[in-house]
Each structure stands twice: as structure tokens, then as C-alpha cells.
Backbone as a ProteinNet text record, in pm:
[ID]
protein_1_A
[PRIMARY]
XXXXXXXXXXXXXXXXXXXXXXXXXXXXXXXXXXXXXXXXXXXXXXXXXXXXXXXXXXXXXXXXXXXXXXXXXXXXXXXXXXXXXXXXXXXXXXXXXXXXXXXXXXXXXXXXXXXXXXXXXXXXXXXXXXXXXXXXXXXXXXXXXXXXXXXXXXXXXXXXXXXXXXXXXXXXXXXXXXXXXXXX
[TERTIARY]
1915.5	1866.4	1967.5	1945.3	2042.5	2041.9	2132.4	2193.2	2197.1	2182	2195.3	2074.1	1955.2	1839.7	1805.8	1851.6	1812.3	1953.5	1917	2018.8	1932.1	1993.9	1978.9	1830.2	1865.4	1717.1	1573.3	1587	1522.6	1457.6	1519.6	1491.4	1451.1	1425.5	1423.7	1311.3	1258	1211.5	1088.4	1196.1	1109.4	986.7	1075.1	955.2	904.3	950.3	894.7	866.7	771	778.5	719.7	828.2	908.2	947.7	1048	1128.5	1097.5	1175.5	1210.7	1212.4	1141.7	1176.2	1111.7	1084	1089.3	886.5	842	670.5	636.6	490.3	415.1	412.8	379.4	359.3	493	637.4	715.3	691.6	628.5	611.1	498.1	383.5	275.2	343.8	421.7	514.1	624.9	690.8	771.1	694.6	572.2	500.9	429.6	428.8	368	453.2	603.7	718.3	737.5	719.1	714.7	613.2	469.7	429.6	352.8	419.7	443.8	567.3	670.3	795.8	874.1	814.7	910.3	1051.5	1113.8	1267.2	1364	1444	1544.2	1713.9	1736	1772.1	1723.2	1759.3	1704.3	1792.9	1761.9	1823	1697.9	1736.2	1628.7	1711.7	1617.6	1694.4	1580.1	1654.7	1609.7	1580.3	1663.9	1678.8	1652.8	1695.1	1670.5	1755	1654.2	1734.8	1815.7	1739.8	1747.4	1662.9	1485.7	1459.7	1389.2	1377.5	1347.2	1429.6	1556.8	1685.3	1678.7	1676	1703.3	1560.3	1414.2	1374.2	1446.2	1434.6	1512.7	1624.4	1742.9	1794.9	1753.4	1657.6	1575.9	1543.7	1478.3	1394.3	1564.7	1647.2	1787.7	1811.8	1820.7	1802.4	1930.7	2002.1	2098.6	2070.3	2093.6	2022.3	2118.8	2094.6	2162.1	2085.1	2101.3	2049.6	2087.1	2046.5	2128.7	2060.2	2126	2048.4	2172.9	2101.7	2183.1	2238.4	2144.1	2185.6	2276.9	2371.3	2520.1	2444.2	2345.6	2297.7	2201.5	2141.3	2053.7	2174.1	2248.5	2309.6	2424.3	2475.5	2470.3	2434.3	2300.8	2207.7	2175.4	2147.9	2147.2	2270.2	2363.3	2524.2	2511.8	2458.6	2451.2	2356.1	2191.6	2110	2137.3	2181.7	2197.4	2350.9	2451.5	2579.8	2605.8	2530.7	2553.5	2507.4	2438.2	2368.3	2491.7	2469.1	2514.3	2448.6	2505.4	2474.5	2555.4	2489.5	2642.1	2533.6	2590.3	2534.9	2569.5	2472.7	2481.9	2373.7	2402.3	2292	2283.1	2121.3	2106.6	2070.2	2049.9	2057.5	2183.8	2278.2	2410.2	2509	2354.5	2402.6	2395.7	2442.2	2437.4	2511.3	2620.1	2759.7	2733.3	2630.9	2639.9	2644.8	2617.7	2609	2467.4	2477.5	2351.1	2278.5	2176.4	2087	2179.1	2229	2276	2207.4	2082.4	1995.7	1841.1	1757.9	1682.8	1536.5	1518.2	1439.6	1434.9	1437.9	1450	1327.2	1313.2	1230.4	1240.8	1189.1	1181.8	1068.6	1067.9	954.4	964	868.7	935.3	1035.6	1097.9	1189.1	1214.3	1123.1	1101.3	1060.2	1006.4	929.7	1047.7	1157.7	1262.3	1405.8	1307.4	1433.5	1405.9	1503.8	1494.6	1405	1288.5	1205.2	1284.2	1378.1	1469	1539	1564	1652.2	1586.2	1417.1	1332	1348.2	1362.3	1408.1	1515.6	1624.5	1751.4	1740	1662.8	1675.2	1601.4	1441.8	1430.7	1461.7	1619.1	1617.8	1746.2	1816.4	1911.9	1810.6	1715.8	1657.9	1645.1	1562.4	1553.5	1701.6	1840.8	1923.5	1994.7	1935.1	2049.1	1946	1805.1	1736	1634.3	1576.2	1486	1378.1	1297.3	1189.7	1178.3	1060	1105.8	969.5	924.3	846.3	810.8	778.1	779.7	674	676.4	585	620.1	511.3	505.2	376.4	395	327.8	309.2	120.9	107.6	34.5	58.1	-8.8	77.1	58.2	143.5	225	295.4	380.7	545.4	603.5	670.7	834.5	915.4	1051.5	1109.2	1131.8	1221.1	1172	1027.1	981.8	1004.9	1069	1107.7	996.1	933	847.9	754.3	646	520.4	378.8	372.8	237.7	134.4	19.1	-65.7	-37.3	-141.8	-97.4	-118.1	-183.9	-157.5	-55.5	0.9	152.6	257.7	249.8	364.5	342	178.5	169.1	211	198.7	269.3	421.6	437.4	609.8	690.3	643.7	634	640.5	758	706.3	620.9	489.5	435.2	487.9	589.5	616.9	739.1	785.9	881.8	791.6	693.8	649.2	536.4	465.5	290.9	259.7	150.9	32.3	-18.8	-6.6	-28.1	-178.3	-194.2	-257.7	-256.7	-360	-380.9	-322.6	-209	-192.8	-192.7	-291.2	-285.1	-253.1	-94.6	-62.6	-36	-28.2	-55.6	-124.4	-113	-136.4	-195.1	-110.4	-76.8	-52.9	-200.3	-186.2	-72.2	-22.9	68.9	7.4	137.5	83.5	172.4	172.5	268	266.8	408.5	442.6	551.2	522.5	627.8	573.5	708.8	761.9	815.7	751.3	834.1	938.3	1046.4	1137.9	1067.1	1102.5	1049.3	1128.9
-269.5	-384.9	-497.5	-577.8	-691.2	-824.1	-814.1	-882.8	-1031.2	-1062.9	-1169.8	-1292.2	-1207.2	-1293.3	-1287.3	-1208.1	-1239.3	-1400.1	-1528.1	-1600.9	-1689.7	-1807.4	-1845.9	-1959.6	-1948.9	-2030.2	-1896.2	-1777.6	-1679.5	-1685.7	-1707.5	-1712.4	-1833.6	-2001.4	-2056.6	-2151.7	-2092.4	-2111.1	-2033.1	-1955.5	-1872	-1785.8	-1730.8	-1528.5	-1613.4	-1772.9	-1762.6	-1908.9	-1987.9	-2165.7	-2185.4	-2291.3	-2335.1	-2287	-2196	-2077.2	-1955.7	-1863.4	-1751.3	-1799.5	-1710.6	-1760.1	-1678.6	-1691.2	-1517.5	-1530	-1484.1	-1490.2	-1423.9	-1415.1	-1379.6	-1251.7	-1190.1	-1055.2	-951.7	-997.6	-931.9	-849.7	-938	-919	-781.8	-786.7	-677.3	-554.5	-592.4	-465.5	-381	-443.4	-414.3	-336.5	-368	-299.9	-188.3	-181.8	-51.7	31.1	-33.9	78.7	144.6	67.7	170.8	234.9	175.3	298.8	395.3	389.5	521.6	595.8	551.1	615.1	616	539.9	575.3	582.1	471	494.2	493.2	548.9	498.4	402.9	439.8	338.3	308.9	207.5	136.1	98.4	168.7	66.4	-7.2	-108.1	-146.4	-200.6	-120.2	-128.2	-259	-362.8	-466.6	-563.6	-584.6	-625.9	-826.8	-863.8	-1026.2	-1057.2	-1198.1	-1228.3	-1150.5	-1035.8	-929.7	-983.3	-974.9	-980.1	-890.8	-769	-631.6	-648.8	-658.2	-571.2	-658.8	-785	-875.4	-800.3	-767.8	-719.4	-590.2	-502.6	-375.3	-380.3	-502.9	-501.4	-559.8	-635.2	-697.3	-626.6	-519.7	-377.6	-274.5	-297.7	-252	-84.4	-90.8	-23.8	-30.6	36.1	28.1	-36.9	-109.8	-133.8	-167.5	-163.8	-213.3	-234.3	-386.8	-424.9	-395.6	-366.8	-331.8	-457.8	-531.5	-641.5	-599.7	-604.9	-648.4	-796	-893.4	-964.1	-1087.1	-1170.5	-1195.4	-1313.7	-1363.8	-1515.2	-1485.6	-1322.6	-1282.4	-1242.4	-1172.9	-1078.1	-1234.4	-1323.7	-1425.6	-1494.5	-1537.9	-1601.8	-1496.6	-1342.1	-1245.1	-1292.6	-1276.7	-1278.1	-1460.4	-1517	-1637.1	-1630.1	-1586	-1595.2	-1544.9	-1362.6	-1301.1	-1258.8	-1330.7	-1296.9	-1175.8	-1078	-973.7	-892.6	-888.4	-826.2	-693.2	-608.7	-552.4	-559.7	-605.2	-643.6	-578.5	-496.5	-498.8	-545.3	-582.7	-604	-444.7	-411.5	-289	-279.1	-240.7	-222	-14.4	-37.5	89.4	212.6	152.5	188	306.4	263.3	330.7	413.7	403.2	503.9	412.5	458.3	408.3	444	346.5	413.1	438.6	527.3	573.9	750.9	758.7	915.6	969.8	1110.1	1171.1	1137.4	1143.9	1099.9	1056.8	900.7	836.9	735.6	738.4	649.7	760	726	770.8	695	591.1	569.5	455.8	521.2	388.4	323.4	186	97.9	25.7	-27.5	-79.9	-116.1	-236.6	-302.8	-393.8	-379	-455.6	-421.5	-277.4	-289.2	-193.8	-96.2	16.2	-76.2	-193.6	-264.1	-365.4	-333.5	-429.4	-265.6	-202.7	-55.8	-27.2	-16.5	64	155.3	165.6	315.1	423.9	493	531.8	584.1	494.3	511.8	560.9	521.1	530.8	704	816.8	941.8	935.7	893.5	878.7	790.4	664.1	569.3	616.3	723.3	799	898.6	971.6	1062.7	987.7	860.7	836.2	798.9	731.7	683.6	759.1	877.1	1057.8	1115.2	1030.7	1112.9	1083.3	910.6	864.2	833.5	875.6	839.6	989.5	1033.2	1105.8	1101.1	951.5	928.3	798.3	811.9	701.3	597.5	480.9	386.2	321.2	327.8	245.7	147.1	40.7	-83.4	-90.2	-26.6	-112.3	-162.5	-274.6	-353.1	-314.1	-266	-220.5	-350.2	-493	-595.9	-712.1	-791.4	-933	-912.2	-983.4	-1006.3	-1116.1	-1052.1	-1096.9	-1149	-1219.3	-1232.1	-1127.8	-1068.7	-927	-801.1	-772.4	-667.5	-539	-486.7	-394.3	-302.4	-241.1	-96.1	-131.2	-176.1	-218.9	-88.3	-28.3	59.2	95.8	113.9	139.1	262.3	241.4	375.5	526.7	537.1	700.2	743.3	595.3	634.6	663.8	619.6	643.7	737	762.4	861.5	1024.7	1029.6	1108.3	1113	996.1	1022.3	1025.4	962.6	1011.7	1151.6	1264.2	1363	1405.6	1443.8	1487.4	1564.1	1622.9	1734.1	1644.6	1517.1	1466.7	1324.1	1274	1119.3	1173.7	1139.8	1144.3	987.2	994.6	916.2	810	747.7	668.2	553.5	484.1	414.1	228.1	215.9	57.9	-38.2	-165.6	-228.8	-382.6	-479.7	-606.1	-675.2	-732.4	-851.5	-958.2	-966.1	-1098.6	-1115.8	-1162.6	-1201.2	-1061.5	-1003.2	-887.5	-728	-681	-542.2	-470.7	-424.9	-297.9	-138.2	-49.7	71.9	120.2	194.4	241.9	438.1	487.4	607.6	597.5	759.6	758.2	923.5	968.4	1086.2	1129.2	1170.7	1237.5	1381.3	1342.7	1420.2	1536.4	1670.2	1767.6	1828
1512.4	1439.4	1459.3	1534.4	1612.7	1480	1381.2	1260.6	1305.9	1413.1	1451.9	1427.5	1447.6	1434.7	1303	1222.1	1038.5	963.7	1048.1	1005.8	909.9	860.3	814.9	824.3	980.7	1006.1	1021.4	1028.6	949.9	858.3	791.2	596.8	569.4	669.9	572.9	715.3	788	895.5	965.6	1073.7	1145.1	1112.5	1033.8	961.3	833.6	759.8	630.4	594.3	674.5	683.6	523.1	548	367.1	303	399.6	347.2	246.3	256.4	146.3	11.8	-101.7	-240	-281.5	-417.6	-490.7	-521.9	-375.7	-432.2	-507.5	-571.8	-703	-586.5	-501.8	-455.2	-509.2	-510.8	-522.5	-676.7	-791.8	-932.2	-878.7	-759.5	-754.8	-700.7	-610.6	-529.4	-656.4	-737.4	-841.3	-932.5	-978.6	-1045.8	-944.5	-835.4	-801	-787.2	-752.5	-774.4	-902.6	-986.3	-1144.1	-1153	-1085	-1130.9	-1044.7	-899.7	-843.8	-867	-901.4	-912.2	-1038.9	-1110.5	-1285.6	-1243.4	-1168.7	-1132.8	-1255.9	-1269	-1372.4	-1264.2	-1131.6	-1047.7	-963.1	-895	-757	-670.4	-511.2	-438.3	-330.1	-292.9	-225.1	-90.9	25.8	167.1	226.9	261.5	341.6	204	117.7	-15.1	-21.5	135.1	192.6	37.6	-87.3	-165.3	-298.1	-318.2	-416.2	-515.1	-491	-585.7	-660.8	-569	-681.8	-711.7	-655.6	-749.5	-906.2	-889.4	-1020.8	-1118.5	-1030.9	-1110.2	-1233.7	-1144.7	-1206.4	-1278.4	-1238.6	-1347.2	-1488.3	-1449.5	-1610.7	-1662.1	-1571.8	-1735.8	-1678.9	-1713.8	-1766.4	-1665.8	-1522.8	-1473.1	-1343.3	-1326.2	-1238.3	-1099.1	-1006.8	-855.9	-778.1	-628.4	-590.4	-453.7	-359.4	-256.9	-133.2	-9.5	90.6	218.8	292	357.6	518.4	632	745.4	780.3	652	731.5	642	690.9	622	545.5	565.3	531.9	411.9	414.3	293.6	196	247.1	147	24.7	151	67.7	-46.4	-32.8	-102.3	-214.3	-194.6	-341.4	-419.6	-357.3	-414.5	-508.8	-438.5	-538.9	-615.5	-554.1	-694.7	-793.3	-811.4	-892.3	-873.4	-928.3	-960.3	-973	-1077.4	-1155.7	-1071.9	-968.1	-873.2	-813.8	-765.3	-642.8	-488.5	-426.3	-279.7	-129	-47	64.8	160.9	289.9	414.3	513	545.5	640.6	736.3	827.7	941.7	892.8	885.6	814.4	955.2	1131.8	1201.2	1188.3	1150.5	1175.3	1033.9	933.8	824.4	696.2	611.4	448.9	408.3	306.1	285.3	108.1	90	-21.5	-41.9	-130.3	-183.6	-115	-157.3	-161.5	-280.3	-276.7	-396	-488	-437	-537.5	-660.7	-590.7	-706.1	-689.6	-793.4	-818.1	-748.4	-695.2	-605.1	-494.1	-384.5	-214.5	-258	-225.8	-191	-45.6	41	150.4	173.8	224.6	276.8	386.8	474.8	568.5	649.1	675.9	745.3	860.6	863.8	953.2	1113.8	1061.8	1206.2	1251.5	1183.5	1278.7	1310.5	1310.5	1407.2	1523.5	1566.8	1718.5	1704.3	1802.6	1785.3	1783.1	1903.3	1918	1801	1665	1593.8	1438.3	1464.9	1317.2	1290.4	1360.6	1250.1	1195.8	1238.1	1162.2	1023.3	1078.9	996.8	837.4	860.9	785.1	702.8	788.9	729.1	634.1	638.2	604.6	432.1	439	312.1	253	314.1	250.4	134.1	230.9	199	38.5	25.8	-91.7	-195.9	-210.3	-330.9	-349.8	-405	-461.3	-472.6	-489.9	-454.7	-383.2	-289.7	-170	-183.9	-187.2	-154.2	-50.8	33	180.9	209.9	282.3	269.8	425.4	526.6	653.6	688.1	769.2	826.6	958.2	956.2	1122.3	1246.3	1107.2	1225.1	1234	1356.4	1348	1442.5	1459.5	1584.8	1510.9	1389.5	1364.7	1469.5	1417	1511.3	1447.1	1510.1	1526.1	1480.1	1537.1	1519.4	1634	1621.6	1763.7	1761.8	1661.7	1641.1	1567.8	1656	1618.3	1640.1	1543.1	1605.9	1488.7	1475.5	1421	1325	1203.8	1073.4	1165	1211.3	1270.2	1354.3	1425.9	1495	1401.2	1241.4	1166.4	1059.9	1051.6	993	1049.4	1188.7	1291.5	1277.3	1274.7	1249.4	1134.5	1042.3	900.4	894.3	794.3	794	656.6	671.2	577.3	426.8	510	405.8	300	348.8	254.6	229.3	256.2	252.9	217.9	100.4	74.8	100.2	210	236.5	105.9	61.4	-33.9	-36.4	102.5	122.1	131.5	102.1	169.8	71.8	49.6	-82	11.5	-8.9	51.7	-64.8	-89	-148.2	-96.9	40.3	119.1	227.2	322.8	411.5	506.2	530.9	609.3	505.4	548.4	461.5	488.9	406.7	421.8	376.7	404.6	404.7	367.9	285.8	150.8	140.2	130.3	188.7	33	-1	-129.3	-151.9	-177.2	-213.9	-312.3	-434.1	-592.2	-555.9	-646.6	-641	-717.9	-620.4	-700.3	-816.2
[MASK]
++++++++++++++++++++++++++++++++++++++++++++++++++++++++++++++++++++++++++++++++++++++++++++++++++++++++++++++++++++++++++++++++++++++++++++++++++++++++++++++++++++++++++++++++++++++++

């Protein structure tokens, strides 16, 4: 995941004309995370300004954001002071615990990995939360989409036995497809 193209003209340009800012979809995605997952923490991988995280900490819930890129992880660090934020390329691991929080969120971010690198990159989300949420996008032609393929290519690679099939959630533009796993 080449950190380079998530800059500042990214966020306020390219992937988002008239920039990034906290849309009414994030309030629909936040609520489907509670209530597929009843988290009591959060981390959210590909976190851009942190605004699940600011969600989750409002209903009084531990979080923390993880962004590759230096110009998002920024802008969290200023919106939400109180926030926790690191910049990491999640290609190359996650510098947390084992099930250190109680549920991954991600959206958006499986389609900017190396194909190459999406089992690792799975099994790393697998490794630090308990129950997992996933939001990909199988259409569009975004800037910096490396791993673009249709729901049965990721339902294939998805493994069944740790990701339940969830289904169709269109809050914008571009349906997504939503994958989440309860801790047994």
C-alpha cells in the first residue's frame, strides 16, 4: 500500500471533490457496527479522519484509529485531540496485541492492498480484534485501488469459517459488501 498517494491532495481532491469531512453515511456505518457487533472497543483500520473512532468514543468506548497515511492520521490528531491515532502500513503488520480490542472495523481498505498481500492483511485484522466488520467496494475505479474484483472473488478469499457473509449495505454512491465475524 504505497503511503504516498493517500496525501493531502487525496483527501481534499482526488478520491473526495470538496474534500473529506465527516458524511451523514459514517452516522449509518457506526450504527451497523453496533448493531452487528455490540463492541465494547474499537479499532478502526483505514481510520482517514477518525470519525468512527470520535464516534465510539462518544458512546464511552475505548478506540483507536490506524491510517497509512501521514496527512490523515494528522488531521484525526487535530480533529479529535483525545483521539488515539498511529500511521501504519497494515501490509507489514499491526503493532498491537492479540485481541486487543473487541471489534476491527474497516472500510474501504482491502481495495488499496497488494493482492499478493490480502491473506496476511486478513489474517493480521483476524489477529487484534474478536469481532471483525468489513466494508468492500467491488465497483469503481478509485486512485489507488490495487485489488479490484467482484463479491465471489472475495467471497472465495474470504475465509468462511472466520468471516460470515453479511450482505448488500448501499450508503452511498457505491454499494458495499459487508463481512463480520462474532467472537465465539
Amino acid at each position: 500500500m504505497p503511503s504516498h498517494l493517500y496525501d493531502k491532495a487525496y483527501f481534499t481532491d482526488v478520491a473526495y471533490p470538496g474534500g473529506y469531512r465527516d458524511f451523514p453515511q459514517h452516522d449509518v456505518r457506526f450504527g451497523i457496527i453496533m448493531h452487528l457487533a455490540h463492541p465494547k472497543s474499537l479499532i478502526d483500520i483505514g481510520c482517514a479522519y477518525g470519525f468512527m473512532v470520535k464516534r465510539a468514543l462518544d458512546k464511552g468506548m475505548p478506540a483507536m484509529g490506524v491510517d497509512v497515511s501521514e496527512w490523515a492520521e494528522e488531521q484525526a490528531s487535530r480533529i479529535l485531540p483525545k483521539g488515539h491515532f498511529i500511521r501504519c502500513n497494515i501490509e507489514h503488520g499491526l503493532p498491537i496485541k492479540d485481541l486487543e480490542y473487541d471489534c476491527l472495523y474497516s472500510e474501504g481498505v482491502l481495495e488499496h492492498i497488494s493482492e499478493d498481500k490480502i491473506d496476511f492483511v486478513l489474517s493480521e485484522m483476524g489477529r487484534v480484534a474478536n469481532t471483525r466488520v468489513l466494508a468492500i467496494s467491488f465497483e469503481g475505479d478509485a486512485k489507488g485501488h490495487l485489488c479490484m474484483h467482484d463479491a465471489e472473488w472475495w467471497k472465495e478469499r474470504i475465509p468462511a469459517k472466520t468471516w460470515l457473509y453479511v450482505g448488500r449495505c448501499s450508503t452511498d454512491v457505491s454499494p458495499d459488501k459487508w463481512y463480520f465475524k462474532r467472537a465465539k
